[in-house]
C-alpha positions in Angstrom: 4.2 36.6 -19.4 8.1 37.0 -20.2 8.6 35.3 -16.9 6.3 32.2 -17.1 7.5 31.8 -20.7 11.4 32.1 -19.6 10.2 29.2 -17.1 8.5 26.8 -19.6 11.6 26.9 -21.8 13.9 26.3 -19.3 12.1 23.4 -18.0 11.9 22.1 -21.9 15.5 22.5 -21.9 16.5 21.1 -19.1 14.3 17.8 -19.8 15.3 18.1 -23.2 11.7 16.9 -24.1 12.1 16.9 -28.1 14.5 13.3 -27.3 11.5 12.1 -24.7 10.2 10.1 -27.8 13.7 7.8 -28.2 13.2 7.0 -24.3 9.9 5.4 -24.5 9.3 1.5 -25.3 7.4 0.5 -28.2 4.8 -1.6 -26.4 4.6 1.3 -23.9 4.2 3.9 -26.9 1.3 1.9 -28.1 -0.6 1.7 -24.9 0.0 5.8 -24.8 -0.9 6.3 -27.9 -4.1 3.9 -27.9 -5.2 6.1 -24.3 -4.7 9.5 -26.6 -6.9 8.0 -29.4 -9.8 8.0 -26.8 -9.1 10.9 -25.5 -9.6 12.8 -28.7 -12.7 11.4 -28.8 -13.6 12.7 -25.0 -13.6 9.0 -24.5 -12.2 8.7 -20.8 -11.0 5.2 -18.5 -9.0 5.4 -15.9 -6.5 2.9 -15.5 -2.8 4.4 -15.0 -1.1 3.2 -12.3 -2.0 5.6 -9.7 -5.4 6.4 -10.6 -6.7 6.4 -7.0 -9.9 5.6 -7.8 -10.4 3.7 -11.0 -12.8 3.2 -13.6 -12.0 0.7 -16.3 -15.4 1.6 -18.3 -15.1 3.6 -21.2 -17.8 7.0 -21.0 -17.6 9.3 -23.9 -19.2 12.8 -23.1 -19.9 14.9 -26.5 -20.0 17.7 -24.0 -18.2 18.0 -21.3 -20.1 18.5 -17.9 -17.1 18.9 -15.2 -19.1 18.4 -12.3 -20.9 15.4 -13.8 -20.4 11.5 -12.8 -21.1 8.7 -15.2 -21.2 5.6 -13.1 -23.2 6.8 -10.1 -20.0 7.0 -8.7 -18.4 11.2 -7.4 -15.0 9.8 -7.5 -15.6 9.5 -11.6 -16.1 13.2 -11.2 -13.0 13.7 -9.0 -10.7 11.8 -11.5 -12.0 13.7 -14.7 -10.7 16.5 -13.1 -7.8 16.0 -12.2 -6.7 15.6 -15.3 -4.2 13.0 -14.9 -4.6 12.2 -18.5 -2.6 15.1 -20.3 0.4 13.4 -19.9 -0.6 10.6 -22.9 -1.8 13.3 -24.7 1.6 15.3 -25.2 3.6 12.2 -25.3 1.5 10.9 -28.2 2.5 13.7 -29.7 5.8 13.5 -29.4 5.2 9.7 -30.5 3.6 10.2 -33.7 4.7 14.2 -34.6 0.8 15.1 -34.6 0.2 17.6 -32.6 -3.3 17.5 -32.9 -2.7 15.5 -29.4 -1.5 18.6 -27.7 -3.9 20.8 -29.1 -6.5 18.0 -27.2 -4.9 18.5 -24.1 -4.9 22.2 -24.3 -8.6 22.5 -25.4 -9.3 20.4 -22.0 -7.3 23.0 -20.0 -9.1 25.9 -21.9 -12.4 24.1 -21.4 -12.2 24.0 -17.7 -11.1 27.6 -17.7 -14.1 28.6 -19.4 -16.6 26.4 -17.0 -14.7 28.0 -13.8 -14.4 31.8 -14.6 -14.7 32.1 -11.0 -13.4 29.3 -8.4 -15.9 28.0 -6.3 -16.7 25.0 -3.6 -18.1 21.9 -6.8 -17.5 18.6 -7.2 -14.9 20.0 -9.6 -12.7 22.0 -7.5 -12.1 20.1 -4.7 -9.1 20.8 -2.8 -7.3 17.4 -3.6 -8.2 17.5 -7.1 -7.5 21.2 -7.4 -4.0 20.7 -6.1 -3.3 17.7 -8.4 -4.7 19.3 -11.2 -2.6 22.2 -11.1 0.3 19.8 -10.5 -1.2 18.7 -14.0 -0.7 21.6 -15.7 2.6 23.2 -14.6 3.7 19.7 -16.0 1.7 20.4 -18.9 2.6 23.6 -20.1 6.2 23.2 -21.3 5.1 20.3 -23.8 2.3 22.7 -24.9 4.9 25.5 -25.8 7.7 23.2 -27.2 5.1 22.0 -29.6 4.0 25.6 -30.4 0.2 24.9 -29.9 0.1 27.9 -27.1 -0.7 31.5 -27.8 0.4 34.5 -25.4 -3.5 34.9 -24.9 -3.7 31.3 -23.7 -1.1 31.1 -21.6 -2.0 34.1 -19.7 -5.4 32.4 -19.3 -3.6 29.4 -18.1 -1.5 31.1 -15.9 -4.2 33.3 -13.9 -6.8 30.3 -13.5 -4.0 28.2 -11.6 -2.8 31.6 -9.8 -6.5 31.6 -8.8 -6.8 28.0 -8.2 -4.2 27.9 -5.7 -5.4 31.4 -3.8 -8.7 29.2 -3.7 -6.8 26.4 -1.8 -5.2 29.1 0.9 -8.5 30.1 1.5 -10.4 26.9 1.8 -7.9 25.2 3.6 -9.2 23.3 6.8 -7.7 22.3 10.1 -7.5 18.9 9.2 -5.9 19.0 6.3 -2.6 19.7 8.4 -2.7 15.7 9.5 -4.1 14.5 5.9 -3.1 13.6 2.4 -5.3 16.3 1.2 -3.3 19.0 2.4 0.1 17.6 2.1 -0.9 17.2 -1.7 -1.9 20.5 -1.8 1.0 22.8 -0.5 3.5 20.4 -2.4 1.5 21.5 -5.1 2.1 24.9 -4.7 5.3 24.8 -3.7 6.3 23.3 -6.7 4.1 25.5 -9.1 4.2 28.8 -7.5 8.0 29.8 -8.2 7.6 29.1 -12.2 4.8 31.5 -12.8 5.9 34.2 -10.0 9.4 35.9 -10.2 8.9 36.7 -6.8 7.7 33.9 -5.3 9.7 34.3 -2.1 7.6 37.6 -1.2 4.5 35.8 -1.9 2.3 35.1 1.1 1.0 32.1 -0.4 4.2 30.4 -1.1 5.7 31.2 2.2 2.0 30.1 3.9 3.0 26.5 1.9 5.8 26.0 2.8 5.7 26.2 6.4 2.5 24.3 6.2 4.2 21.7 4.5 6.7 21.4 6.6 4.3 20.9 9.5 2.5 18.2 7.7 5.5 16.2 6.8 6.9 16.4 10.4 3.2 15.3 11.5 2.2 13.0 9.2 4.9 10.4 9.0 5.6 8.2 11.7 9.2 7.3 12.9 8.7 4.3 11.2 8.5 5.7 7.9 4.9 5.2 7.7 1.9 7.6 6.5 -0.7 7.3 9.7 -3.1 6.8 7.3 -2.7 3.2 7.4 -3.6 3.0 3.8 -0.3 1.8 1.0 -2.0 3.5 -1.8 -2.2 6.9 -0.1 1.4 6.8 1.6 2.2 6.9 -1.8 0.4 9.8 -2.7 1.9 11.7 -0.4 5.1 10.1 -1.0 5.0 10.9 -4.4 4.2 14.5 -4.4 6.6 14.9 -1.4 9.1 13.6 -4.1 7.9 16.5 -6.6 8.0 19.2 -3.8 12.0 18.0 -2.9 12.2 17.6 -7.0 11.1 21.2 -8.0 12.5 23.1 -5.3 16.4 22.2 -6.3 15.4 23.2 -9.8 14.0 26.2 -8.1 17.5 26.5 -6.3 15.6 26.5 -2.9 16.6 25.0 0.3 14.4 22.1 0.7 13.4 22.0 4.3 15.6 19.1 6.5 12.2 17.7 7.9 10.8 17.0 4.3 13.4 15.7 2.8 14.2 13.3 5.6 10.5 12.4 6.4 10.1 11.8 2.1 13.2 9.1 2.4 11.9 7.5 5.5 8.1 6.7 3.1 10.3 5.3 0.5 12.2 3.4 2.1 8.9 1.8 4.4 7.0 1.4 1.1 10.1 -0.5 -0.3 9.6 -3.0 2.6 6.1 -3.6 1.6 6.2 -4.4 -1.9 5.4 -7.9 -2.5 7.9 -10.2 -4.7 5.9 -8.8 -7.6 6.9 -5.3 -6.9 3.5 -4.6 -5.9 1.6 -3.4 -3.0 -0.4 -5.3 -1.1 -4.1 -4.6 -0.4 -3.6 -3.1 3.0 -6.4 -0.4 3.8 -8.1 1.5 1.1 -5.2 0.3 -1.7 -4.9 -1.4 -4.8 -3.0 -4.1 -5.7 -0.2 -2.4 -7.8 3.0 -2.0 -9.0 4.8 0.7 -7.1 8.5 -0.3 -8.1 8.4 3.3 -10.4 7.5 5.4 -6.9 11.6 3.4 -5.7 12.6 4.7 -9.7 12.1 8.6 -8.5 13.1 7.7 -5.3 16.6 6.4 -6.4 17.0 9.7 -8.7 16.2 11.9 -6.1 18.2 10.6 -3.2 20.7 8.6 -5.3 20.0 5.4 -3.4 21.6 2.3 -4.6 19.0 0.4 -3.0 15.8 2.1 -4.1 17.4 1.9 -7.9 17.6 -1.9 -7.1 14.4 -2.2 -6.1 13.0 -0.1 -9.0 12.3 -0.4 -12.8 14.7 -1.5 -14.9 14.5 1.1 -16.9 12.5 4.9 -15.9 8.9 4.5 -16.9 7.0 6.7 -18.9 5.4 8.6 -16.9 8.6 9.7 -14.7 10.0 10.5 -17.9 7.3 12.5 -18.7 7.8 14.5 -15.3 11.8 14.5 -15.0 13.2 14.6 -18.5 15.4 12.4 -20.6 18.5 13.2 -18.3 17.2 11.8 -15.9 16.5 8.6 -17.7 20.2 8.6 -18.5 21.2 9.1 -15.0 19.1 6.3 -14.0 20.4 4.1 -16.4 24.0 4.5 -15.2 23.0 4.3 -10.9 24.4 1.3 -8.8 22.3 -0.8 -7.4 22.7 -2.9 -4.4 20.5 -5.5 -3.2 18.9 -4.2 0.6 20.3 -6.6 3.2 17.6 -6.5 5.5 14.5 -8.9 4.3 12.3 -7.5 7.1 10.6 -4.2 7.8 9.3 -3.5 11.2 7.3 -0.8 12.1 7.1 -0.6 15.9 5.2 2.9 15.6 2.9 2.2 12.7 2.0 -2.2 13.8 2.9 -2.8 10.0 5.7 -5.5 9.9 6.6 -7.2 6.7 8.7 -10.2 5.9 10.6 -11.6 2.9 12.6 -14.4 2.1 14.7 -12.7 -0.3 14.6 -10.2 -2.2 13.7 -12.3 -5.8 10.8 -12.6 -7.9 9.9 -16.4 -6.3 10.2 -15.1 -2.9 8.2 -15.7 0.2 6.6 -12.8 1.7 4.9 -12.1 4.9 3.0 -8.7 5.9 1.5 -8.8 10.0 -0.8 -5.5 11.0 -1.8 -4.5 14.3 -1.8 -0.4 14.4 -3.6 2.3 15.1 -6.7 2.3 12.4 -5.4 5.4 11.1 -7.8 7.7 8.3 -11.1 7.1 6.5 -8.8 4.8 4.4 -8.1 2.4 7.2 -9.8 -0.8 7.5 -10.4 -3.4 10.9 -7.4 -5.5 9.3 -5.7 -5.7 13.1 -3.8 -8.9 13.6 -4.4 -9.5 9.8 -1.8 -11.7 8.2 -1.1 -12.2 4.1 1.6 -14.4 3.0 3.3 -15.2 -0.2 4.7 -18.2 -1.6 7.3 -18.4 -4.2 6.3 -15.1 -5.6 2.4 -15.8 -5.8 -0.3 -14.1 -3.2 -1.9 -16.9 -0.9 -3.2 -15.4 1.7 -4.4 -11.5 1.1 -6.4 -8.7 2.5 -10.0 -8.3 0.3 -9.5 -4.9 -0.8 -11.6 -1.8 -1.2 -13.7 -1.4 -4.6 -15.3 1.4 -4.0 -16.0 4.6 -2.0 -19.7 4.9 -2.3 -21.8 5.4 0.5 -24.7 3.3 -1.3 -22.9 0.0 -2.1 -22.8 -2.8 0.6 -19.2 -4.1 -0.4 -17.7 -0.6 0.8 -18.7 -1.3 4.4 -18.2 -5.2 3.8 -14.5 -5.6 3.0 -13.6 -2.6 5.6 -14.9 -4.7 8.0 -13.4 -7.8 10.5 -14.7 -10.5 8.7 -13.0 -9.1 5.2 -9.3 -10.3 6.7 -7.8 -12.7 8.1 -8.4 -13.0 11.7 -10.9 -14.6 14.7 -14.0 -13.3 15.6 -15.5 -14.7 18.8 -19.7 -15.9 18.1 -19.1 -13.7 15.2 -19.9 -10.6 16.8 -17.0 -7.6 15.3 -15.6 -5.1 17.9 -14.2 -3.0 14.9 -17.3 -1.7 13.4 -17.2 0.7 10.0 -20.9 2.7 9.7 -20.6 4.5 6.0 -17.6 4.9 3.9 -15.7 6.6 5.8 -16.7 6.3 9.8 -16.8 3.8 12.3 -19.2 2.9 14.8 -16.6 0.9 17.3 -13.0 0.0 17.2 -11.3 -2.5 19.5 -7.9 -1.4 21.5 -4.7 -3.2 19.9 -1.9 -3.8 22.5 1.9 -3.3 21.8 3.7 -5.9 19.4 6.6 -8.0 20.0 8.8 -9.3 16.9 12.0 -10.8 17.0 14.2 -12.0 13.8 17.0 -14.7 14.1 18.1 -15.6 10.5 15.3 -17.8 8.9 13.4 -18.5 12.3 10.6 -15.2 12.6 8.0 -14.3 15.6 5.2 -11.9 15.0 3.0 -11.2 18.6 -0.1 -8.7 18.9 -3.1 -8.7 20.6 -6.6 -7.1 20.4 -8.7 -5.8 23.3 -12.7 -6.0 22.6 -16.0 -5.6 24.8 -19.3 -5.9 25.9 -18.9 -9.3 26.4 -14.9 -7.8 27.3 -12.5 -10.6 25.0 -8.8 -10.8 24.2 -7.3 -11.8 20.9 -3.7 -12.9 21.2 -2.1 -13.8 17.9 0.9 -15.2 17.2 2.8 -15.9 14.0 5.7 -18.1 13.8 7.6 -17.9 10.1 10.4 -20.0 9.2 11.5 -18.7 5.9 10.5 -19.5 2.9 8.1 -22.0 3.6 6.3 -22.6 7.1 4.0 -20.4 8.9 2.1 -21.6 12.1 -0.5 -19.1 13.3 -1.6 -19.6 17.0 -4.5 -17.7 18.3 -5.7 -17.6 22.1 -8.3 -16.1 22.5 -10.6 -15.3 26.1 -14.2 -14.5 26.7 -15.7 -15.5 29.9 -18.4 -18.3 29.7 -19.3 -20.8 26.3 -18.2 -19.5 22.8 -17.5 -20.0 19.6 -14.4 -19.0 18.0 -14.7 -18.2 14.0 -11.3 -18.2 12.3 -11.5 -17.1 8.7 -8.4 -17.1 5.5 -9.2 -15.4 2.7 -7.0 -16.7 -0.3 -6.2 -15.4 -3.6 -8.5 -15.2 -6.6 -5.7 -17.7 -8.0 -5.1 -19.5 -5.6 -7.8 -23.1 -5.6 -8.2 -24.8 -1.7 -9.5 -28.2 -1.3 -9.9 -30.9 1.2 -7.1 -34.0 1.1 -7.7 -36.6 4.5 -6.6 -34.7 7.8 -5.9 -31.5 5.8 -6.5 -28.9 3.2 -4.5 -28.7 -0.6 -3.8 -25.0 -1.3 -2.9 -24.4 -5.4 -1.2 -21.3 -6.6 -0.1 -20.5 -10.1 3.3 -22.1 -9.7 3.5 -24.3 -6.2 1.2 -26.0 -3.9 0.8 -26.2 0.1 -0.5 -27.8 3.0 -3.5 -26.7 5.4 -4.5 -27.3 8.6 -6.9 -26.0 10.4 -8.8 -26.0 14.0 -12.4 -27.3 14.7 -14.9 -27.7 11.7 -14.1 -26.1 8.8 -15.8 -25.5 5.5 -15.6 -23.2 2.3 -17.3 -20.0 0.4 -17.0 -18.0 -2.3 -17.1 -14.3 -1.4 -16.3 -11.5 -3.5 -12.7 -9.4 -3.2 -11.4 -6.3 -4.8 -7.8 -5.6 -5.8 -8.3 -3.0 -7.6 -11.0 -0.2 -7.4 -14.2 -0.9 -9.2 -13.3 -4.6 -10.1 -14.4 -7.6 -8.1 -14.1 -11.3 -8.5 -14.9 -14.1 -6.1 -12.2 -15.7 -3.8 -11.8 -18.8 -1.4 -12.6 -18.3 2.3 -11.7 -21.1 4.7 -14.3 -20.8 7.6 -13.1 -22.8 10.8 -15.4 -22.9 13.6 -14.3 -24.3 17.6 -16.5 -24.2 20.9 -15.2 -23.4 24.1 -15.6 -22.2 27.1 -13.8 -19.3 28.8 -10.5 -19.4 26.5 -9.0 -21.6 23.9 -5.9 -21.6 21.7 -6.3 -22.6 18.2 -3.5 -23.3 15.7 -3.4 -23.1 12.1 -0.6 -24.0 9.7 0.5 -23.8 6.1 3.7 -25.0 4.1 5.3 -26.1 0.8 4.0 -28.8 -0.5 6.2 -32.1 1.0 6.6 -30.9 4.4 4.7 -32.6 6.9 3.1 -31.3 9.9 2.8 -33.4 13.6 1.7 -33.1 17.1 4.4 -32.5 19.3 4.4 -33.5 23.0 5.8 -30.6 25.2 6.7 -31.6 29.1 7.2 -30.0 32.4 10.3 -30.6 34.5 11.3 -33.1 31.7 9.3 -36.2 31.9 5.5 -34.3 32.8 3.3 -33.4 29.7 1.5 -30.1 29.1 -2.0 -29.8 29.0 -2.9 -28.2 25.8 -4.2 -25.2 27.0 -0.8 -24.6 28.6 1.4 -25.4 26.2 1.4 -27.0 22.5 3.7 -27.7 19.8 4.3 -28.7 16.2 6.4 -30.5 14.1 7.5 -29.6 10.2 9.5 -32.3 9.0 11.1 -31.7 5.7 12.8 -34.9 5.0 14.2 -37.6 7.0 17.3 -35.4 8.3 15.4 -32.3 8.9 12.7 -30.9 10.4 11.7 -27.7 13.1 9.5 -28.2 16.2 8.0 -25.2 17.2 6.7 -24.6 20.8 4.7 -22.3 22.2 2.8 -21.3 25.5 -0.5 -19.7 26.4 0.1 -19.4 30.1 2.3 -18.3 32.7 4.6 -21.4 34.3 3.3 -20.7 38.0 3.1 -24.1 39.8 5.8 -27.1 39.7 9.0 -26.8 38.4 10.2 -24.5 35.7 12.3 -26.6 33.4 10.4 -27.0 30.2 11.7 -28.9 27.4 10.1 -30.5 24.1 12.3 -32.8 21.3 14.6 -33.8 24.7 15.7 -30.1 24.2 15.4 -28.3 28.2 14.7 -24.6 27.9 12.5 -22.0 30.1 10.7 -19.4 27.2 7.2 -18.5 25.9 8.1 -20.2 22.1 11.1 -21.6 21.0 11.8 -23.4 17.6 14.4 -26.7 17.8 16.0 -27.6 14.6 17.4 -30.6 13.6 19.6 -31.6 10.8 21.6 -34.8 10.2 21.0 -35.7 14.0 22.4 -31.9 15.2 19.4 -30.0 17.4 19.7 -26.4 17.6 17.3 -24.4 20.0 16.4 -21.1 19.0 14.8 -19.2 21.6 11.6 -16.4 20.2 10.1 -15.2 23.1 11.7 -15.6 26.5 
């Protein structure tokens, strides 16, 4: 035990955890302290930040049943044990000077010991949860022994269970954990953990085993993009996050951190910085929550000393990154630069995930496009799925998750086509999930194209689906910060109906106004205009896991035969939208299902006609022009100001 002890006070020391207390803000001390209260009641919620799967219901158990549920829900199960929950434990002790707290926190550790003296496939020691609860501990223990609330005896018992605990992962380790979260969660795990309670943990099979299976993963797992295949925010950031640890702990460790890992951890920081809405938080995108993930960029600019991650960040570390990395390093981070990222875009050509920003303020506009592989369990038929933001606030979103159970209809509901923002042709869905996890179809998505010239954006994708075979071609035009025209073309041989539907924000209000539709967030107000017949419901959404509240969904409904291109528009309230004539060889007009085009006019002296075509120019002559402007291009955007015309071509 002279070793493991030697390694708890040298991690007290070096995060000098009797000053953690002067670090912490009072309204954050409360919260922690009020979570602790409950705790020492066996009272348990689960509502931290990256509780993956929460639960905002109080359940006290008077005993404790680790392999029960209390909401006829496993993932209860799964979250109880992973004991995510020390942390408020030992820093209410540290709060208040009771240490009553920690003796809490270790009579939960004990108390799982004593139900698990052998490990053992359970709902309990699942392989996820087992690695993230032994991340738990190690984090635990030198709070417990700086507060003197551990005997030798206890430690020891401590020690051998997460010895045994991680053997238990080696040996039920599966084949597919080498391309999932799981398993990148689990060797970090060791990896991290191994080398405080073994001197020699570079002889150790199992360390050595986890290390060169974490390497794998990491050179696997993340696209060249910098995102997670998962297609899932909330679980790039799992792994992002105990990548971080793993990087962390192995320079404390004086270790070598392999080139792969430490390069494929900066490349999922610096994709989820690109995603985080002007809120700071992520957007709904797969099975995610709608959080605030700016304290992932706070570690993230510790550990790479990034100027730009500390700008995107906290202000100041949170608590539970104090918690993890010590009062130096919530000096440090107090003193980093931070620079403002120039880019305002983030494309990801491997992963279809493109995201959009005006700037990088609070009030900004922000745009997020999808078409990727559907990825994991956790991803969703969001192809071609747009959200948008308008001076700061969520318009148009993705429905969320709310739950993994296999018994509830919502699961299947909002995984589904008609839960995002996209066309469905008679309403029949290509992309179709069966159970919670599995699909029973999935359409083919094609190759983007995205170009970016200063304010003027172009978003092209396009989705393959059968039996009747039918093409989907979106297009999204964005001129920053306030215009978006979305035109769809879609093709199915023979009479159809095409069923466009926008799902807006629980906040957000829609209502009809003459020839268009009056869309009302907290703080501004826009314009609508949709194809064909359109008409409202309510339907539920989930941002968050086990919570759901009704939302707006604009229906529009058009007839056709063989193919049609329908165009939908939205922007700031003032601007108004008209018909644009587009001609061939100057003086002939464009039928519409060649060519059509629209014009935002933002006062007298300004306004942007945008132009785009659905066909190929393959009779007559080739000189296209629309606003007197001549040009030869798939979409072009012509701005004038104070009698000036600029044209700006998007797609040759």
């Amino acid at each position: 035990m002279n070793f493991v002890q030697q390694s708890l006070n040298f991690l007290a020391e070096h995060k000098k955890l009797a000053q953690t207390a002067h670090f912490i803000r009072p309204d954050a001390a409360q919260e922690i302290i009020a979570h602790a209260d409950e705790l020492m009641h066996q009272t348990f919620t689960f509502n931290k930040t990256w509780d993956m799967e929460r639960c905002l219901t109080p359940y006290t158990l008077p005993v404790i049943d680790w392999n029960g549920h209390q909401n006829d829900d496993p993932e209860w199960c799964f979250m109880l044990n992973r004991m995510d929950y020390l942390d408020h434990l030992l820093l209410a002790s540290l709060l208040t000077g009771d240490t009553g707290y920690a003796d809490k926190a270790k009579e939960y550790i004990l108390n799982w010991i004593a139900a698990h003296p052998t490990i053992a496939p359970e709902p309990s020691t699942r392989t996820l949860d087992t690695g993230i609860r032994v991340m738990n501990w190690m984090e635990a223990l030198p709070y417990l022994s700086m507060l003197h609330v551990l005997t030798e005896d206890e430690l020891t018992r401590i020690t051998d269970s997460m010895l045994a605990q991680m053997q238990y992962l080696k040996e039920n380790y599966l084949p597919k954990y080498k391309t999932s979260n799981w398993g990148s969660i689990q060797t970090c795990a060791i990896v991290s953990v191994l080398p405080f309670l073994r001197a020699d943990f570079l002889s150790d099979p199992l360390y050595q085993w986890a290390l060169d299976e974490m390497t794998l993963q990491f050179s696997i797992q993340v696209y060249p993009d910098g995102m997670h295949w998962e297609q899932s925010t909330m679980y790039h950031i799992e792994v992002l996050n105990y990548g971080m640890k793993a990087v962390h702990y192995m320079g404390l460790h004086l270790q070598p951190c392999p080139s792969v890992v430490k390069e494929q951890v900066y490349a999922l920081a610096k994709a989820l910085a690109g995603q985080l809405m002007p809120s700071g938080e992520i957007e709904t995108f797969g099975d995610s929550d709608r959080v605030c993930a700016r304290d992932v960029l706070s570690r993230a600019a510790l550990l790479f000393d990034d100027p730009i991650f500390r700008f995107v960040g906290l202000d100041e570390l949170d608590p539970e990154s104090l918690y993890v990395l010590g009062v130096p390093a919530a000096q440090r981070y107090a003193t980093l630069p931070a620079s403002a990222p120039q880019s305002m875009h983030y494309d990801g050509e491997d992963s279809g995930m493109y995201t959009l920003r005006s700037s990088w303020d609070k009030d900004a506009s922000f745009t997020m496009f999808t078409n990727g592989s559907l990825g994991s369990g956790h991803g969703h038929s969001d192809n071609l799925h747009l959200s948008a933001c308008y001076q700061g606030d969520p318009v148009l979103i993705d429905s969320g998750r709310f739950t993994y159970r296999e018994d509830h209809p919502l699961r299947v509901q909002l995984k589904g086509m008609a839960a995002h923002n996209g066309v469905m042709i008679d309403d029949k869905a290509y992309c179709v999930p069966s159970d919670s996890w599995g699909y029973a179809d999935f359409g083919l998505p094609l190759k983007n194209y995205v170009r970016h010239t200063d304010n003027l954006h172009y978003f092209e994708g396009a989705m393959l689906g059968h039996d009747p075979l039918q093409v989907w071609v979106r297009k999204v035009i964005v001129i920053d910060p306030a215009i978006w025209m979305i035109v769809d073309e879609v093709k199915c041989d023979g009479a159809h109906e095409a069923h466009s539907r926008l799902h807006f924000d629980p906040a957000v209000t829609v209502s009809p106004a003459d020839d268009h539709h009056r869309v009302t967030t907290p703080h501004a107000a826009l314009t609508l205009t949709c194809p064909g017949t359109v008409s409202y419901t309510s339907e539920p959404c989930s941002l968050r896991y086990n919570e759901q509240q009704p939302h707006t969904v604009v229906h529009s409904k058009t007839a056709f035969t063989d193919s049609a291109t329908l165009i939908t528009t939205l922007c700031g309230d003032g601007i108004t939208v008209q018909d644009a004539p587009v001609f061939q060889n100057l003086t002939e007009p464009t039928a519409p299902d060649f060519a059509q085009a629209r014009k935002f006019i933002l006062s007298p002296t300004e306004s942007y006609t945008v132009a785009v075509y659905s066909k190929e120019i393959y009779r007559g002559k080739k000189v296209l022009s629309c606003e007197g402007m001549p040009y030869h291009a798939k979409c072009v955007v012509i701005h004038e100001k104070d009698g000036h015309k600029q044209l700006t071509i998007l797609k040759a």
